[in-house]
N, C-alpha and C positions, 0 to 999 in steps of 0.2 A: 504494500500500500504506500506507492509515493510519496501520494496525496498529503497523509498522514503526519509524513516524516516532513514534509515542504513546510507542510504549518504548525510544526515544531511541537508537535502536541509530546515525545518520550521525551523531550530537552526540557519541556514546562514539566511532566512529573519527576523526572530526576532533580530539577533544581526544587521541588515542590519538597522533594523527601529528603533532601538538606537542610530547610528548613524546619520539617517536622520529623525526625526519623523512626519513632514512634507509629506513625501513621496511626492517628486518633478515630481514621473514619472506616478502621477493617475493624472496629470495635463495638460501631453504631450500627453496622450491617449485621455484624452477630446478634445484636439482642433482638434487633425488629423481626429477624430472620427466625428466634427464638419463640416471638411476640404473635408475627403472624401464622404457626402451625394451628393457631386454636378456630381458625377460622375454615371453614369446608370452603371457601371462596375465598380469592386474594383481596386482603388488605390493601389495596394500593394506595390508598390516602397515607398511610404513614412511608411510604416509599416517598412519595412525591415529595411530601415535606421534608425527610432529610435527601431530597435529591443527589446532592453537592457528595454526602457519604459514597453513595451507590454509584453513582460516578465515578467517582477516583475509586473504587473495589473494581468495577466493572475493567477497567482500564489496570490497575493494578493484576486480574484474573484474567483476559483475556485479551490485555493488545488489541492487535487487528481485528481477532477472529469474534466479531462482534458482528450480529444479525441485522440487518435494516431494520427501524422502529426503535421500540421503546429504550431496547438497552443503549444504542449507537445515538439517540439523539439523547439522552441523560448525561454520557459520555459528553461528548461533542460538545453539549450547554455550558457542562460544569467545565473543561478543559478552557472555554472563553471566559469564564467568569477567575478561574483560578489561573489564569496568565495573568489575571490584571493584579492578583494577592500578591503573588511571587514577584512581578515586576515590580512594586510600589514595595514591597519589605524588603529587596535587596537595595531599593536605593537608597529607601531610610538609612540601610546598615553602610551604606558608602558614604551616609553623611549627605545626603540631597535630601531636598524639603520631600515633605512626603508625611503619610498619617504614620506618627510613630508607636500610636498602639494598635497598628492593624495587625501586627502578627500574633498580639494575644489574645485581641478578638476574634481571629481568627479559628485559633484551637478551641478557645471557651466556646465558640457560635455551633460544635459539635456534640455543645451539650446539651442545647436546647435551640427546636429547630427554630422557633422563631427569630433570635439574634442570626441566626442566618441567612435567614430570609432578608432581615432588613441591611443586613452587609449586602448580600448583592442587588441591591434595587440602592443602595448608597453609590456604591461603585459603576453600578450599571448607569446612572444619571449623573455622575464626573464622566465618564466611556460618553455620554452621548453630548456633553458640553463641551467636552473637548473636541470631540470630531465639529462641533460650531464653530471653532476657534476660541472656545473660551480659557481661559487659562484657571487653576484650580488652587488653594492654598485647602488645608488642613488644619484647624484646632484640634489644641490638645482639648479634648473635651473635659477630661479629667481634673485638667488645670483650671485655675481661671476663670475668668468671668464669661468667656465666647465659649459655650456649648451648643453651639448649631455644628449641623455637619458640614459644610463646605459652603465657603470662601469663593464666590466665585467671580472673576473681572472678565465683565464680557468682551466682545472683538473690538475694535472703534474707538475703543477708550472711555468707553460708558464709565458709567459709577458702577463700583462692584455692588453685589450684593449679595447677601447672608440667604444659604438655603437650608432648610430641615426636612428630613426624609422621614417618612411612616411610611410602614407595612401594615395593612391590617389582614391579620387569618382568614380564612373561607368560613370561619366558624363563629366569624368575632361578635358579638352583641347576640348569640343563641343564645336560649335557654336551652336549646338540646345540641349539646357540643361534637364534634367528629369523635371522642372517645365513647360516649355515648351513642352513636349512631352505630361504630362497630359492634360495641357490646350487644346490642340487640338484634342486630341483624345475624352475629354469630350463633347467640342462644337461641334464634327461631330456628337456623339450619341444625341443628341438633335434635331438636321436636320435628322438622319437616325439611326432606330433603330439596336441593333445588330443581328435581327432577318431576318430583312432586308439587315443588310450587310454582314454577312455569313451562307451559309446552315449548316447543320450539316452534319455529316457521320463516320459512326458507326466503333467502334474500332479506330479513328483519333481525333484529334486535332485541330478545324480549327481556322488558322490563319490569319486574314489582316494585313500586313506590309505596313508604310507607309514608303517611303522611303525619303526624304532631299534633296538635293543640294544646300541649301540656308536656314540661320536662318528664324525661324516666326518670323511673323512682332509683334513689343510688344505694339504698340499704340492700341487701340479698336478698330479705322474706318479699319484700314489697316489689321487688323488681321480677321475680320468679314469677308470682301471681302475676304480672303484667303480661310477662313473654308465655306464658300457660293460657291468658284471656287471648290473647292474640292470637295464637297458634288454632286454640279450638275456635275463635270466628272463623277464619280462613277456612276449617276445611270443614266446620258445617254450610258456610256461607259462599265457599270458593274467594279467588281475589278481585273481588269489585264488592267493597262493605265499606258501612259506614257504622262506625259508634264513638260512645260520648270517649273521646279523648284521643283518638285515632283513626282513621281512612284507610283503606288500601284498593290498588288500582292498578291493573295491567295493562299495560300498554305495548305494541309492538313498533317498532322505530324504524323506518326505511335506514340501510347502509351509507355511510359517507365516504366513498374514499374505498380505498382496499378493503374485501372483507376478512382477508389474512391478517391485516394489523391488529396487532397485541390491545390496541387501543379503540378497536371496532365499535366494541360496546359502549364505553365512552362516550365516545365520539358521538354516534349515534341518538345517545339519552338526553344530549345538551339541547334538542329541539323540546323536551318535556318542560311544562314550568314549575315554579317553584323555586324557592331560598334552599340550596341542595345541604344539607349537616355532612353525609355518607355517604360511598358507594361502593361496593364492590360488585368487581366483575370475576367470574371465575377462568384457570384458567384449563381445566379440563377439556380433551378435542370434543368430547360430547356435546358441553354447556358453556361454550368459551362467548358464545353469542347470549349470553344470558345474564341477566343484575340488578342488581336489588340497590334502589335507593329509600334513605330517608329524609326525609323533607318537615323543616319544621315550618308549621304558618300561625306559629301563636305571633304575642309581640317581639318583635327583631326590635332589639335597642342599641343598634350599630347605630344608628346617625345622632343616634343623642352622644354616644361616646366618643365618636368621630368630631362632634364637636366641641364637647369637652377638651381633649386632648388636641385639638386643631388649636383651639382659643387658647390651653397653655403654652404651646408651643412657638404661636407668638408672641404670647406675656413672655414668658420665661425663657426663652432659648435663642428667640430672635432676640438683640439686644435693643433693636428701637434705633439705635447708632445709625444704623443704613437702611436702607429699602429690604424689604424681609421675601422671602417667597417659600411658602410648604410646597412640600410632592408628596402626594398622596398616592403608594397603591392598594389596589381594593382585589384579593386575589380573588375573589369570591365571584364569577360574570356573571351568578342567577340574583345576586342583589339589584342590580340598576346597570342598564346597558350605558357603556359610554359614548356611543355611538350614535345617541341623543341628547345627549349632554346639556347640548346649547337650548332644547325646548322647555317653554316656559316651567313645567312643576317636574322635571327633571332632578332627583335627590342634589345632583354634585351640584347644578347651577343656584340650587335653594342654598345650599353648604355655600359658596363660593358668596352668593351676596350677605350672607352673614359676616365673613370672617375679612372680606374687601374694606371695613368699615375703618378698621384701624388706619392712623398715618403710615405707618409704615410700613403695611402688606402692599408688596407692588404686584405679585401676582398666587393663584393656586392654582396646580398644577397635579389632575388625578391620572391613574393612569391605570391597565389591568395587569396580571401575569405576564410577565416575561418569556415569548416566545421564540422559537427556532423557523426562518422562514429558508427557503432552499434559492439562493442565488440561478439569475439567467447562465450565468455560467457555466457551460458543459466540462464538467473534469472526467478525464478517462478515467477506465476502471471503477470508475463508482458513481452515480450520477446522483448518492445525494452528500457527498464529501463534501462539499463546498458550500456550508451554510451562514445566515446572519441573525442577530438577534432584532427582534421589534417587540412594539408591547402598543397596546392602543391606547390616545394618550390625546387630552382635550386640554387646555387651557384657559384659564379667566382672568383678567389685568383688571389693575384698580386704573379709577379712572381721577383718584384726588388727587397722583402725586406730580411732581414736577419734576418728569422722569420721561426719556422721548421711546413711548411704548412702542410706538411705532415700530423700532429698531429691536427691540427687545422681544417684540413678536416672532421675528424670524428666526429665533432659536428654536420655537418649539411648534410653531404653525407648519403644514405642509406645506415643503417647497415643489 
């Protein structure tokens, strides 16, 4: 594989395992790997979330010989994301400006997937400010009075301006969280097989959704009774029922795309609606087209919290000093599409005119999951070797400050 070696990906893990030699992420893949045999169906939400682990395992296990899909684009992700760790902790260590506590938030962010999450959607929006021509400074956040994350002097000679990064989970503001969506969905495949709980049908997708209106119960007497009430609806009732506290509903999904890909089913479930908590898909050749989500539709109190921590983020992080700007991503795409953004009772645009209000928000900036899109580029021997990140990504500029927006749109507006 050329390709592979041209875009220096064993140079990035080699100078990767100089920096950690330990390798802290063949350690994260053993417990989840532990974690999810309890499931008759893969787990893949806890996959997805520590990505970055499985990644560098996959790459550490298997080099080249890595299958098109899930594994080769996990790889590929993480391998762009962790050129930028490696490059930015060897310069610090030369003594060039640079974040000098990225390398220990680096090993800690494999202890909990969220700090990692928000490491790379930090780096990933310095990666796309620079490719703007902006230039990038680093607080020590730990230090001092400047705890925003980057420093950023746009092209032109603008005034710089202070930005702060949030991640929010796919789970954020549920009362029924992704550990709870697996739990239940585990302990029904143990009372009901999925063979028994959905047929198949060819060229589709099939899906069970459960649906919410009330947290699971977290204690074991009360939670058993839950998943024992559930189980005997379904198979006195079949799956289309409705009772007080929970729905359930099959659905069959037309294909997207390859129906060989590892991510068929997936892919496929995202035309369902709903605030998604859980999903698995199994990966059996029987019932590989087959998956059970949970969906919660009580009160989602993501935007109260999103504005909570939006508002401190400007009180307390932006310094007020300069022009301030949040980045918000929201990994969750069955929340509020951003690809409406701009219409009138659209969440982010409601978010955006609340938080404009301050002097010195000059803009907010949301955006979703960080994707792998496959360049027009034809590379021999592999035609999806050659890939780039995007994420979809809307913007909102204040209009009080004395600041030429104008120019400062072209960073982040489509050119």
């Amino acid at each position: 594989m050329i390709t592979l070696a041209i875009l220096g990906f064993p140079d990035i893990y080699n100078r990767l395992t100089n920096l950690y030699p330990a390798k802290p992420w063949l350690k994260v893949v053993e417990n989840i790997s532990k974690l999810s045999k309890q499931f008759a169906g893969r787990g893949g939400q806890e996959e997805l979330d520590s990505s970055v682990a499985f990644g560098l395992t996959f790459w550490e296990r298997h080099k080249y010989a890595l299958s098109a899909g899930y594994e080769w684009n996990t790889m590929y992700q993480t391998m762009l994301f962790v050129q930028r760790v490696v490059e930015l902790c060897e310069a610090v260590d030369r003594g060039e400006p640079g974040p000098k506590e990225l390398k220990k938030r680096f090993e800690g962010a494999f202890k909990l997937s969220s700090d990692m999450r928000a490491l790379q959607y930090e780096l990933y929006m310095a990666y796309v400010l620079k490719f703007r021509g902006c230039t990038i400074d680093w607080p020590e956040e730990s230090k001092g009075k400047e705890t925003f994350d980057l420093l950023v002097y746009p092209p032109g000679g603008l005034e710089p301006f202070e930005l702060e990064c949030k991640s929010f989970a796919g789970d954020k503001g549920f009362a029924v969280r992704l550990a709870d969506g697996h739990r239940l969905i585990g302990a029904l495949l143990e009372k009901i097989s999925l063979g028994r709980l959905l047929p198949a049908k060819k060229d589709f997708a099939s899906i069970l959704t459960i649906t919410l209106t009330e947290s699971v119960p977290t204690d074991e007497k009360s939670f058993q009774t839950f998943v024992v009430n559930l189980a005997s609806e379904i198979e006195a009732k079949g799956s289309n029922l409705e009772c007080a506290g929970f729905s359930v509903s099959e659905d069959f999904c037309p294909l997207v795309g390859d129906p060989m890909d590892e991510d068929a089913c997936v892919n496929a479930a995202q035309s369902l609606p709903g605030s998604v908590a859980a999903f698995v898909a199994c990966h059996s050749p029987e019932d590989r087209l087959k998956g059970i989500r949970v969906v919660y539709a009580g009160d989602v109190r993501i935007w109260t919290e999103v504005e909570k921590l939006s508002k401190r983020a400007l009180n307390k992080q932006l310094t007020g000093k300069r022009p301030g700007a949040l980045a918000l991503q929201f990994i969750n795409d069955t929340i509020e599409p951003i690809n409406t953004a701009f219409e009138p009772q659209n969440k982010y645009r409601l978010l955006s005119e609340k938080l404009l209000t301050k002097d010195h928000a000059l803009m907010l900036i949301v955006t979703n999951s960080i994707e792998l899109s496959i360049e027009s580029v034809f590379i021999p021997y592999r035609i999806d070797a050659s890939q780039q990140e995007y994420c979809t990504l809307a913007a909102f500029y204040s209009d009080r400050l004395d600041y030429p927006i104008a120019q400062i749109k072209t960073l982040f507006d489509p050119q």
